[in-house]
N, C-alpha and C positions, 0 to 999 in steps of 0.2 A: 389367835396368832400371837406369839409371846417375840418379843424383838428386844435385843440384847442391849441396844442403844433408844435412846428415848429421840435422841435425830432422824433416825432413821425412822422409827414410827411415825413422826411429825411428817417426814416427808413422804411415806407410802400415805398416810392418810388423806393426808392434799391431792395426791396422786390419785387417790382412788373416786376423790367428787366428781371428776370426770365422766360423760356418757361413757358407757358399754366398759369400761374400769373398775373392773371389781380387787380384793384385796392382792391376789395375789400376783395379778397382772400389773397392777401397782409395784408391788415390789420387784417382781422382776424389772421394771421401767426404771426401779429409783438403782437397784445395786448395778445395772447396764449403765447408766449414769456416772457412778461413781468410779467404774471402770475406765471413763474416759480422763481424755487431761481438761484439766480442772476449768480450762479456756473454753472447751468444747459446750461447757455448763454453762459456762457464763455468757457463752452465742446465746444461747438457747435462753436463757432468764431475760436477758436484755431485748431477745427478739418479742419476748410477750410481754415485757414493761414495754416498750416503744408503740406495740400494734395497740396496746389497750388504753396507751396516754395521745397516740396520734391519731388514731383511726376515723373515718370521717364515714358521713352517712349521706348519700347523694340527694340533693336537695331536692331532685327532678323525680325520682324514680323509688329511695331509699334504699338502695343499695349498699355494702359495702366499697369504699372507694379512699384514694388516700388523698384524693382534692374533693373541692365542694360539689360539683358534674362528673360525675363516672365517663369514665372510656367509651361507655356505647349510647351514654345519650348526647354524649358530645363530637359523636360521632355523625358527619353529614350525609353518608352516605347508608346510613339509618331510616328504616322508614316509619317516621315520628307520629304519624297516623294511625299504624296499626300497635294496639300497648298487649301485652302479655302478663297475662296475674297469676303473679308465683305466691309461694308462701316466704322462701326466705332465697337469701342468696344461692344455698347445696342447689336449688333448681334453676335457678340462675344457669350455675355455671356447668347441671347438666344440662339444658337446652343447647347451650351455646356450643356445648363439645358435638352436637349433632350437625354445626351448620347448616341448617334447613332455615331458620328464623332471622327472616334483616330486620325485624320491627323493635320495638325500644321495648321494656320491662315497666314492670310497678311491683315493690315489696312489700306484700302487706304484710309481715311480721309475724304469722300465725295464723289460725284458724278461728272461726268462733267455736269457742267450746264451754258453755255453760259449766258441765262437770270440773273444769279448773278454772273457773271462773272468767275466762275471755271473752270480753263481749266484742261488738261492733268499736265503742271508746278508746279500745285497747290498740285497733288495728290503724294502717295508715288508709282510711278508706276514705274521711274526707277529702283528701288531697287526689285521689281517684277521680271523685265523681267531680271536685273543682276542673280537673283537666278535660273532663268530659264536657264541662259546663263552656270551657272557652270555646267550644265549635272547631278544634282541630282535630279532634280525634274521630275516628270514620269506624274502627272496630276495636272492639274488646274483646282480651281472647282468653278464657278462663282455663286456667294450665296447673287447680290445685290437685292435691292428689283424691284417687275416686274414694274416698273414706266416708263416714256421717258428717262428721266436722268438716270436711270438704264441699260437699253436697251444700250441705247449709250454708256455708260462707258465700258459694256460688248464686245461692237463689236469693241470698241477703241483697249480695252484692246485684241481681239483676233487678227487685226490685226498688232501687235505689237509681240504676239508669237509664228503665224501662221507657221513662219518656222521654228520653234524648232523640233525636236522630242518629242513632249511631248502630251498626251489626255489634251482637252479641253473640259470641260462635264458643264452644270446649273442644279438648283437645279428643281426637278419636277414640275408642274405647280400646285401640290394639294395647292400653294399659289396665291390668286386670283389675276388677272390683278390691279395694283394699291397699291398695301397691301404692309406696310412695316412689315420687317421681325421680328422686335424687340413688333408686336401685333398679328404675328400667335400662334395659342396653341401649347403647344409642340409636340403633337400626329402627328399633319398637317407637321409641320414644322421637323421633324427628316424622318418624310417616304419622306418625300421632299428629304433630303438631300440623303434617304438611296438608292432613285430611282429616280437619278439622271439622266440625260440625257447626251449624246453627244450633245454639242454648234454648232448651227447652224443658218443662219441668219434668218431660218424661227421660229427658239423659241430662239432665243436671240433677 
């Protein structure tokens, strides 16, 4: 791709490290840009310096949050008993679009995935099994998505709470083998969570 200006290269190439951003989707994004008034841009840069110099990570849960306690675990009418194990916030906030879930979250940040190198170290899974450890929590509800690196994270993670006193349940299989959480509709994806299963190595 040959660009007439060396700015604009600079800024389609920035453009295009972005997920599912490839070259030319990039350019169309940077000269759509350049089409606005110049203020319009400058919302927009200043919105991603501010989110990526202020941005906070919920002490309680790791969430995305722009205080130290996120909105739903400071939330009383929460039920702080039962926790939810996502991979990142995208399933977060599609759970929540479902309304079927009052119980609180944990982000663990990823998957285990050997192949790129992610282990257990990498994830927030200590601060998991510490909560587990305090005697409040009554169930754990594994809501990764149904992938290898899913599967494995999930039997990581139950032999690691296996002697708690605590339910260990996943979310139903009406989510297809394969399907990440943050592209099921809401309809599929809440009777999932609502008909939930006991974790077992033969559907984890």
């Amino acid at each position: 791709m040959e660009f007439s200006s060396k700015l604009l290269e600079k800024a389609v190439n920035e453009m295009a490290q972005l997920p599912g951003v490839g070259k030319r989707t990039a350019l169309r994004l940077v000269l759509h840009l350049l089409k606005q008034p110049s203020e319009q841009t400058q919302y927009l840069s200043q919105a991603l310096i501010t989110m990526r110099e202020e941005v906070k990570f919920c002490k309680n849960c790791h969430n995305i949050s722009d205080i130290e306690v996120c909105e739903i675990c400071s939330n009383s009418s929460r039920n702080h008993s039962v926790i939810c194990v996502v991979e990142d916030i995208r399933d977060v906030m599609a759970i929540e679009n479902t309304n079927q879930f009052k119980g609180v979250y944990h982000v663990l940040g990823g998957k285990i995935s050997p192949i790129d190198g992610i282990g257990p170290s990498q994830l927030n899974i200590f601060t998991l099994v510490e909560k587990v450890k305090s005697g409040a929590v009554e169930e754990i509800i594994f809501a990764l998505s149904s992938t290898m690196e899913g599967d494995t994270t999930n039997f990581y993670l139950y032999k690691q709470l296996k002697d708690y006193s605590i339910n260990t349940s996943t979310i139903a299989r009406g989510i297809a083998v394969g399907d990440e959480l943050e592209y099921a509709d809401e309809v599929t994806l809440g009777r999932s969570i609502v008909q939930r299963v006991p974790y077992s190595f033969t559907n984890g």
